[in-house]
N, C-alpha and C positions, 0 to 999 in steps of 0.2 A: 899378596898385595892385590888388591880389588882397584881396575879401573873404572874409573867412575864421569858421566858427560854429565850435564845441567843444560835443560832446555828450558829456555824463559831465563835469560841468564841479567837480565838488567834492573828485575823488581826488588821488593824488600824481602823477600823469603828467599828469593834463590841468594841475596849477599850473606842474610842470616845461615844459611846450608852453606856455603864455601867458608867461612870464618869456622862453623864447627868442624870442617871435613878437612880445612888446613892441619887442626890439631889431631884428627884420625893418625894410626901409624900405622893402618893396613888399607889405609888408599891414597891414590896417586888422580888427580882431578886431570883428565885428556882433551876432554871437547865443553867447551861452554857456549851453546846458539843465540841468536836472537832472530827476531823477525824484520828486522831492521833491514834498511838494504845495503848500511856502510858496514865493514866489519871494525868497531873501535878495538882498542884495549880493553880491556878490563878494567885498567885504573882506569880511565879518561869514563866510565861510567860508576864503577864507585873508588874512587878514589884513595877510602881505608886500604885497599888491597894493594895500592902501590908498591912494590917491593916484593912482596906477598905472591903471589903468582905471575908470571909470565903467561899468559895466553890471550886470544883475542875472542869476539866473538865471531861465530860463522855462521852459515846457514843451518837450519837443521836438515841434514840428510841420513835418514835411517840406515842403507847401506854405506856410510862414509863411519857409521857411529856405530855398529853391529861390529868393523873390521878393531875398532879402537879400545870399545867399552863393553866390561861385564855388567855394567851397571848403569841404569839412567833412572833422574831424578828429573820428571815433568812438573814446572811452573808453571805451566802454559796457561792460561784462561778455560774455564771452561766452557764448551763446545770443541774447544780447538786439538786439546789435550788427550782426546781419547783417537783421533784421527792418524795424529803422528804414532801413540804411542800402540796400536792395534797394529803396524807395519812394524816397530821393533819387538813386540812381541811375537810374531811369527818370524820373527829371525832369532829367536832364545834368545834375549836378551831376560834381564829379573829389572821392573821398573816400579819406583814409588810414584805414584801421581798425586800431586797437591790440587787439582782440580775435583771439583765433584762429578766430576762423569763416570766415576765408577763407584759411587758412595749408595747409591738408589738401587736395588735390585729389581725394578721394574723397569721396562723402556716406555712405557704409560706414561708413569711420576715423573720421568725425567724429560718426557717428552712438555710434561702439563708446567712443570715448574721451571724450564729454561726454554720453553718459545724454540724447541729444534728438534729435532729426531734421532735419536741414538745412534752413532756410525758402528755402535761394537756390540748391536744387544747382547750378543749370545755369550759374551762372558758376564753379566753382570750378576747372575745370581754362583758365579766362581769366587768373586772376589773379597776378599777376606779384608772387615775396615779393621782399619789401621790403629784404632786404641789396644797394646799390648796388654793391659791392665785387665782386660775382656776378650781380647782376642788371642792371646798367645801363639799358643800350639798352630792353628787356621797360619799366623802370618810368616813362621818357621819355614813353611813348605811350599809358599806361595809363590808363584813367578812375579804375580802383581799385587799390589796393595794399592787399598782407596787410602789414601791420609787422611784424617777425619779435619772437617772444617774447625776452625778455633772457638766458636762460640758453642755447637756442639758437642767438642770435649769440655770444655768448663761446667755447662747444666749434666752429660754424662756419666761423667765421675763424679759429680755430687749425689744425683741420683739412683745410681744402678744398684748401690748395694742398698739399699733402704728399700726396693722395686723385690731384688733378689729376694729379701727375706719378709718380703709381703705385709712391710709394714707400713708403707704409704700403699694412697689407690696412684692406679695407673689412670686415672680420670680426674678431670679438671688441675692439672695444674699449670703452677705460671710460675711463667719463668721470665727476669728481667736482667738482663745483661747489657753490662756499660763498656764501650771497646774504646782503646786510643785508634789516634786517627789513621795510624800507619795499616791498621785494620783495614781500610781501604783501598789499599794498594798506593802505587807510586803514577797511576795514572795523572794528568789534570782533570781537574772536576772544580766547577763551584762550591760545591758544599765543603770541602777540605782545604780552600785557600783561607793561611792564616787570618786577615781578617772576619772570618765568615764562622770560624770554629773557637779560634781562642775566645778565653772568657765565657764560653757558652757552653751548656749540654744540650742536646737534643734527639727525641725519638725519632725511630725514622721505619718503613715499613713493617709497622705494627699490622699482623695479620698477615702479612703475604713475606715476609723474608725467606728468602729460598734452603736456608739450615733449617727450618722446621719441620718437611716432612724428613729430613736425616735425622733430626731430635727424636721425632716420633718412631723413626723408624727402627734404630738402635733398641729406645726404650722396650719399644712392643716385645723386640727379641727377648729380653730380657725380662717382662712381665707374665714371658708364655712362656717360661719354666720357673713359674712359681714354687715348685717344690724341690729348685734348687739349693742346697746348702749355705749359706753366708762365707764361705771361701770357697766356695765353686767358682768356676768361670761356664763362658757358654758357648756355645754349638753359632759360629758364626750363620749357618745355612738353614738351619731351623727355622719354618715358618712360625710367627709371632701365632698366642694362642689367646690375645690380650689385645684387645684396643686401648691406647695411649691417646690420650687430648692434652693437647699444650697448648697456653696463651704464651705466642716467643714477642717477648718487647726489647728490641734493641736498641741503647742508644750510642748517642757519639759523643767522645770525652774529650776535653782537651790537653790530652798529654800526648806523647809519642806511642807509646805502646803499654799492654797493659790488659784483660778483663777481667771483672769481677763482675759474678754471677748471683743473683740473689732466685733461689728458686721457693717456691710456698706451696706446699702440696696437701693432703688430708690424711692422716694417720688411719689404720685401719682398725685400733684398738688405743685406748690409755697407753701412751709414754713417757719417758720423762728424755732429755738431753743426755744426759748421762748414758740413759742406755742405749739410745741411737748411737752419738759417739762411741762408745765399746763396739757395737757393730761397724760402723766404717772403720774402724782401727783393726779392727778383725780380718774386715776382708781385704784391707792395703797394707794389713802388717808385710808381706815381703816386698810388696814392690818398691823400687828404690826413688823413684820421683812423685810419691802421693805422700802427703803430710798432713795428719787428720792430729787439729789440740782444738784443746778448749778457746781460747784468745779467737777474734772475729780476723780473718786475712784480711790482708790488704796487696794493692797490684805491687806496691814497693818490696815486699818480703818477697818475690820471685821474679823479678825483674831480671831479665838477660840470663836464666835460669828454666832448666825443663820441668821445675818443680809443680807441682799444683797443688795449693793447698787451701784444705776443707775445714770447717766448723758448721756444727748446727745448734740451733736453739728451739724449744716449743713456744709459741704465743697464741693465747686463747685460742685454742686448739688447732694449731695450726704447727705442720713443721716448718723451719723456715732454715733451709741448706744454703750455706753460703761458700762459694770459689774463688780462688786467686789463681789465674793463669797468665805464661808474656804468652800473647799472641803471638808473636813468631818464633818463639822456641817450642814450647809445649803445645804451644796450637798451631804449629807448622814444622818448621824446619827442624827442631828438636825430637817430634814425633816424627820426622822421617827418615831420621839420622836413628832412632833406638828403633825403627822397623828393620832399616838396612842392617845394622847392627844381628838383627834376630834370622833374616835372610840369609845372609852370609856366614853365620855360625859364630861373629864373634859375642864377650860379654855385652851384655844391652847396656852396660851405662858407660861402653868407649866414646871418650870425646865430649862426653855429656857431662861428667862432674869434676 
């Protein structure tokens, strides 16, 4: 039995992580924090878990949670997230962090694209991200893992095995991505109050959204062993041998949860669909939550599900990759439930299917 705390215990990813960790049967949930200064229940902040568990929230204290748990899963925001969680890792603790403070192996990029200074540089070119599809073996032996942001798993796994086998360029492509709103967290915000989102789509940091240099950065890994096999995986620590340009267009949808990824990239020779598909199906034939058919996904086929599933088409020379992933299972809490899962030694799809 794996003790397990949750720090940022009040958002939509940390409810999403206790709902799967409930149906775990090799762990036992000990500490749930917040930043709060009242300590509520649990229910009295989500409500579904009424019955469900017994605990409240507390402070986060690393030595209160080092004596409790084998395990910690940080919600936290990033900036925040790597501060707490640089103190339980020097107390052996094994931690999944859903922030991107540990996704950027530079403290430069991370310094340029979140307005702060890295509190943990010196681990970040240790960190193994968190796509198992790509990272395996890396996230096995890891103490910590980067969880990969939601929109950058949906263009990643669309991508990577068509990059692998050097049949799109690693240049000029675009990538447009449609998220529900919960994608945004459970803060308050204007742009997410119902009147303001239903009935409407809309783009929003076109050019500067902060998952782009993680898009780029992933890809590049993966472009700079071009003569890797179509069922190979990669060398998470490998310097990229490959510049990657991404147009990342986000927008905002009006459902609950949900993205679908449309990526358009430039073929590096005569395709047809047929043979691209044979290769994605090539390289996700074992993994248990990639689902690569001909039919076009939709968010509704993977809904409250760690699935992610792929199609491509050619159009006037163009490929055109398309995703379905839930952002908070496959693009969150689902991918840090099948990390823990691979940390800890059990099957990766406990809890999961």
């Amino acid at each position: 039995m794996t003790r397990v705390a949750i720090l940022g215990g009040s958002g939509y990813t940390a409810l999403e992580l206790i709902k799967l960790l409930l149906r775990h049967p090799e762990v036992e949930i000990v500490a749930l924090t917040s930043r709060q200064e009242d300590r509520p229940h649990i229910a009295e902040v989500h409500p579904s878990l009424a019955g469900r568990l017994d605990l409240s929230l507390e402070p986060a204290d690393p030595e209160s949670l080092a004596d409790r748990a084998d395990c910690v899963f940080s919600c936290l925001p990033h900036a925040a997230s790597a501060e707490i969680c640089k103190s339980l890792l020097d107390r052996g603790l094994k931690v999944v962090d859903f922030s991107a403070d540990y996704r950027l192996d530079c403290p430069e990029m991370f310094a340029t694209w979140y307005a702060t200074e890295h509190v943990d540089p010196d681990r970040l070119t240790e960190v193994p991200y968190g796509l198992p599809e790509l990272f395996r073996e890396q996230i096995r032996t890891a103490q910590l893992v980067a969880n990969p942001g939601c929109y950058p798993t949906s263009a990643v796994l669309a991508l990577a095995p068509l990059l692998s086998a050097g049949l799109i360029e690693p240049t000029d492509m675009m990538i447009d991505s449609k998220s529900g709103v919960s994608g945004a967290g459970r803060a308050l915000r204007l742009s997410t109050l119902y009147p303001e989102c239903n009935e409407s789509i809309s783009a929003y940091n076109i050019g500067g959204h902060r998952h782009t240099p993680e898009i780029e950065l992933i890809l590049a890994k993966i472009a700079g062993i071009a003569d890797a096999p179509a069922a190979g995986r990669f060398d998470a620590q490998r310097p990229a041998a490959t510049d990657v340009e991404v147009v990342f267009s986000p927008h905002l949808t009006p459902m609950d949860r949900g993205i679908l990824t449309t990526a358009y990239s430039r073929p590096t020779r005569d395709v047809t669909a047929a043979e691209l598909t044979e290769v994605l199906a090539a390289f996700y034939r074992d993994e248990p939550f990639v689902r690569v058919a001909d039919r076009l996904p939709g968010t509704k086929d993977v809904a409250t599900t760690n699935f992610c599933d792929i199609a491509v088409r050619v159009v006037r020379g163009r490929v055109v990759t398309v995703s379905a992933i839930d952002n908070l299972v496959k693009g969150a809490s689902g991918a840090a439930v099948q990390n823990f899962n691979l940390m800890f030694g059990y099957d990766e799809t406990t809890a999961l299917l």
